[in-house]
BANU-215665 format. One record per residue (C-alpha): residue in three letters; x, y, z. Coordinates in steps of 0.05 Angstrom, whole numbers, padded with zeros to 5 digits, always signed. Example, Ala and Ser with C-alpha at 12.3 -4.5 7.8 and 13.67 -1.06 7.14 Angstrom:
REM BANU-215665
ala+00246-00090+00156ser+00273-00021+00143
***
This chain:
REM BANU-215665
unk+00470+04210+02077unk+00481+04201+02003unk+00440+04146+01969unk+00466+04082+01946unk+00459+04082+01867unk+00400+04035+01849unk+00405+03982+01792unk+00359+04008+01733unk+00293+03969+01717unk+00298+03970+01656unk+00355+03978+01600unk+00380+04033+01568unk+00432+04087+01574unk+00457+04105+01639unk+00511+04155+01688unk+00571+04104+01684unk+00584+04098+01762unk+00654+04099+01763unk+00669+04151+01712unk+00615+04215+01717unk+00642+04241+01640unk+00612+04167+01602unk+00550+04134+01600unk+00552+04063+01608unk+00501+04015+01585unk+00453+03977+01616unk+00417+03900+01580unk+00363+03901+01630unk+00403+03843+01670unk+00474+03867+01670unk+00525+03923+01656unk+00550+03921+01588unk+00627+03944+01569unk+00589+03988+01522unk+00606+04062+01540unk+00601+04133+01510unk+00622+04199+01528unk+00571+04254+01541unk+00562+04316+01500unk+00517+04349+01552unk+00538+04396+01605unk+00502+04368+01654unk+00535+04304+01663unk+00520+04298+01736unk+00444+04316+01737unk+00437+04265+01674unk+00371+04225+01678unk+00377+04185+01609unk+00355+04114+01616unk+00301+04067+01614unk+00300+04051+01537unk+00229+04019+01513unk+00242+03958+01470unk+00219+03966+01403unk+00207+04047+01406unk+00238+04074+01333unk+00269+04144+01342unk+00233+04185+01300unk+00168+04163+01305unk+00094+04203+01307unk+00087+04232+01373unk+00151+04212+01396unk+00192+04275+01358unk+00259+04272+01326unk+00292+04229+01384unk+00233+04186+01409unk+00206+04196+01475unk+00274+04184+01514unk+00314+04240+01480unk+00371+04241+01433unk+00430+04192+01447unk+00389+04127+01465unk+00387+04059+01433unk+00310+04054+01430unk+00311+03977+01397unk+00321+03940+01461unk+00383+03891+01480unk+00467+03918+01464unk+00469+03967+01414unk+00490+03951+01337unk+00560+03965+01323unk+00565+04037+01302unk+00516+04065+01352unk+00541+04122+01390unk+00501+04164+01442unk+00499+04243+01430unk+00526+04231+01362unk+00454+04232+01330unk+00453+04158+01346unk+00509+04118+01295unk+00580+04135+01273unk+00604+04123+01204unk+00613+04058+01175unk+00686+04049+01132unk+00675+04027+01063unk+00733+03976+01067unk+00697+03946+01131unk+00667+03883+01146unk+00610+03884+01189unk+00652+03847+01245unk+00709+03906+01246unk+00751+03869+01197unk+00784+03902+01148unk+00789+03896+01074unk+00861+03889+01044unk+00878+03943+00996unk+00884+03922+00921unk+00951+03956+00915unk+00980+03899+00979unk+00943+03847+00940unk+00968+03861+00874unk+01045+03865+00906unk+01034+03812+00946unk+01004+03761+00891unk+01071+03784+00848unk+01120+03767+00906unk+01074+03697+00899unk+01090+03683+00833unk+01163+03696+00828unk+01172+03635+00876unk+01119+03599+00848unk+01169+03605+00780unk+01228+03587+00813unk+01202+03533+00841unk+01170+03512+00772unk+01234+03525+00738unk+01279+03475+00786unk+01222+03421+00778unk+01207+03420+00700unk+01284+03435+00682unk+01284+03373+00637unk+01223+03402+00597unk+01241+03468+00601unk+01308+03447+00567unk+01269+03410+00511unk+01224+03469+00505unk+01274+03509+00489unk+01318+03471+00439unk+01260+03455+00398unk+01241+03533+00393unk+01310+03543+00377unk+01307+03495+00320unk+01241+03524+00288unk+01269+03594+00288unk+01337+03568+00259unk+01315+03531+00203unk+01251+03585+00191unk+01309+03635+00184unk+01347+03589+00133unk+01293+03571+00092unk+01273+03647+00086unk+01349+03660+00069unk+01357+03604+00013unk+01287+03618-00018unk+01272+03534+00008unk+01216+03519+00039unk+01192+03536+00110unk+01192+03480+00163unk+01129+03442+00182unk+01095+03479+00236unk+01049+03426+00249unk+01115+03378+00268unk+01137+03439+00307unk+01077+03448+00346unk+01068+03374+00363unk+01148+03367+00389unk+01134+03445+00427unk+01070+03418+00462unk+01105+03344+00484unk+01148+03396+00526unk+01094+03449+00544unk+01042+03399+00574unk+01085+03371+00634unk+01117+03443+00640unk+01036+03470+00657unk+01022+03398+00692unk+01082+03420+00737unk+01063+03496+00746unk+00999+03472+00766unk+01022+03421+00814unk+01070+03465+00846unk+01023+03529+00852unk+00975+03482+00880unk+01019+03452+00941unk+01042+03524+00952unk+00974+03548+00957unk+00954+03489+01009unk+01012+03485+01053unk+01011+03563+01071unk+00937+03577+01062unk+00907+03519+01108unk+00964+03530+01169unk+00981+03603+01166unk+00921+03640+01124unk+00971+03665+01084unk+01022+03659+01033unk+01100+03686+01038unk+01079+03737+00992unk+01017+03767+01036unk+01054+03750+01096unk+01103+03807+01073unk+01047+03853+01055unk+01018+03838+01124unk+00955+03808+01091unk+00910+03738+01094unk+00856+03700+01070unk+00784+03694+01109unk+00723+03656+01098unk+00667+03723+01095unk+00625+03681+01145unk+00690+03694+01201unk+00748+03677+01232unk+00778+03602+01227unk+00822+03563+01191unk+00812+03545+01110unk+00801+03472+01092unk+00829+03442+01039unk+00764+03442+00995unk+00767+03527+01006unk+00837+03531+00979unk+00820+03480+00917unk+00755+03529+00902unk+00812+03586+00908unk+00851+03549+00863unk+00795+03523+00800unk+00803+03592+00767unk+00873+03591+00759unk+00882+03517+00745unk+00817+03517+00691unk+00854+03579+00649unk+00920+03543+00656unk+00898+03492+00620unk+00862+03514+00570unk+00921+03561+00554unk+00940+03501+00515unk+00889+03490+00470unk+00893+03538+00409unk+00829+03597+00395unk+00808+03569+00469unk+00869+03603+00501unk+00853+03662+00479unk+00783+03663+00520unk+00815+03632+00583unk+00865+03693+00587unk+00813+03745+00581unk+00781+03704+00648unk+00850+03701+00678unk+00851+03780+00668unk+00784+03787+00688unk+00790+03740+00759unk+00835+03796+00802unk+00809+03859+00758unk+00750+03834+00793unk+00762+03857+00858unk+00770+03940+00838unk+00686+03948+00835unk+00669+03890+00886unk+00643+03915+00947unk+00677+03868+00985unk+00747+03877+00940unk+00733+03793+00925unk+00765+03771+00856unk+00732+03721+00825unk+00765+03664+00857unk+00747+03693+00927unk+00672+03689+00901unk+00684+03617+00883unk+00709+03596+00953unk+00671+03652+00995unk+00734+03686+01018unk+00764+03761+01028unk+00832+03784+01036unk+00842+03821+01096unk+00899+03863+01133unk+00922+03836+01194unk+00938+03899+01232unk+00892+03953+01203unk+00917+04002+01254unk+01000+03993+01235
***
C-alpha cells in the first residue's frame, strides 16, 4: 500500500506533490507558492530537503553547494527574490529593476512624455497670461522698432534700462502664472492618478522608492522646488544664467543614476516607473 506523503520537519526544498517535474517549497510551518522546476533526471527518486538555517553554500567542509547539494536555499525562511533551484542558486537581476519587481521607466518615455507635459502646460499658460503676453510683446516690438531707427538715422539708441524695466512689468506675472499653472497641473494628476496626461500616454508614473501608494501633496511640491527655484531666478540677470545650467542638469540627471532619478526625484524620493513592463 503506497505511503501517505509525510509533512517535512524541517524547511527546505521539496518533490512538489501535485506536480512530480517542480519542487515546491517548504517554511518549516507551511507550503509556500514558491516553486521551481528540476534539472535532474531523477525527479521521482528526489530526496532534496531539510535546509539548515544559517548554513552558507560554499562553506569549509561543506563543498561548493553546502551539505544539502546544489539548488537549496541554505539561509532559512522563503527564499530572496532571484533565487532559483538548479540554476546555481539565483537568476539575474535587471538593471532597470527595483528590488520589489518594479520597473524603471526608460529615459527615452520620460523625455517624450515630459514634452507632451509642457506643450499643455504652455497652452494653458498662454490662455491665462494673454493680457501680459500681449504687453510683452508690444513693448519688444517697440525696442526693436525704434533700435532699428535710431541705427538708420545715425540718432541715438533707446534706453535699455527703460526697456528692460517696461519688459520685466510684463515678464514677472507671465513666470508667476507659468508657475502657478505648472504647479496645479502637477498636483491635480500626480496626487489622484500618479501620473500626468503626458506619462499617462507613454504608459508611465510617479512612485515614492519606499513603494506603492499615493503622493501627498508635500511629495509633489518637493517635485516641483527645482523647477519653480530656476524659474525664478531666470529673471534675475548673470543669476539666470546659473539657474539654467541646474534646469539642464535636473533631468540630464537621470542618464548615470542608478535608479534613472533626476534631480527632482532625489528631492522628493521618487522614481518613474512603467506601468505594464511586460506590454
Amino acid at each position: 500500500m503506497t505511503q501517505p506523503p509525510q509533512t517535512p520537519t524541517g524547511p527546505g526544498w521539496y518533490d512538489d506533490l501535485q506536480d512530480p517535474t517542480l519542487l515546491r517549497y517548504f517554511d518549516g510551518v507551511v507550503w509556500t507558492t514558491h516553486t521551481t522546476p528540476r534539472r535532474s533526471p531523477t525527479a521521482q527518486a528526489s530526496t532534496i530537503g531539510r535546509a539548515t538555517p544559517g548554513v552558507i553554500p560554499g562553506t569549509a567542509g561543506h563543498g561548493q553547494y553546502g551539505e544539502h547539494g546544489p539548488g537549496q536555499w541554505q539561509g532559512g525562511g522563503v527564499p530572496p527574490a532571484g533565487y532559483n533551484a538548479y540554476q546555481e542558486g539565483w537568476t539575474t537581476t535587471r538593471s532597470d529593476q527595483l528590488p520589489d519587481g518594479a520597473v524603471l521607466a526608460q529615459w527615452w518615455r520620460r523625455l517624450i512624455g515630459r514634452i507632451l507635459d509642457i506643450v499643455v502646460t504652455l497652452v494653458l499658460t498662454v490662455i491665462a497670461a494673454a493680457p501680459w503676453l500681449g504687453q510683452a510683446t508690444s513693448s519688444l516690438s517697440d525696442f526693436l522698432d525704434q533700435t532699428a531707427r535710431a541705427a538708420q538715422d545715425g540718432t541715438a539708441p533707446p534706453d535699455q534700462a527703460a526697456f528692460m524695466s517696461d519688459f520685466l512689468q510684463a515678464a514677472v506675472p507671465i513666470t508667476l502664472v507659468g508657475i502657478v499653472v505648472s504647479l496645479v497641473y502637477e498636483l491635480v494628476f500626480l496626487t489622484t492618478r500618479g501620473a500626468t496626461p503626458g506619462k499617462m500616454v507613454m504608459g508611465t508614473f510617479v512612485r515614492r522608492v519606499e513603494g506603492p501608494g499615493r503622493l501627498s501633496v508635500l511629495t509633489v511640491l518637493r517635485r516641483q522646488a527645482i523647477a519653480i527655484t530656476t524659474a525664478l531666478l531666470n529673471l534675475v540677470p548673470l543669476v539666470g544664467i546659473l539657474a539654467s545650467v541646474l534646469r539642464f542638469l535636473d533631468p540630464a540627471w537621470l542618464l548615470w543614476d542608478a535608479k534613472r532619478q533626476c534631480l527632482h526625484d532625489k528631492l522628493a524620493d521618487t522614481v518613474v516607473l512603467l506601468r505594464n513592463p511586460d506590454a
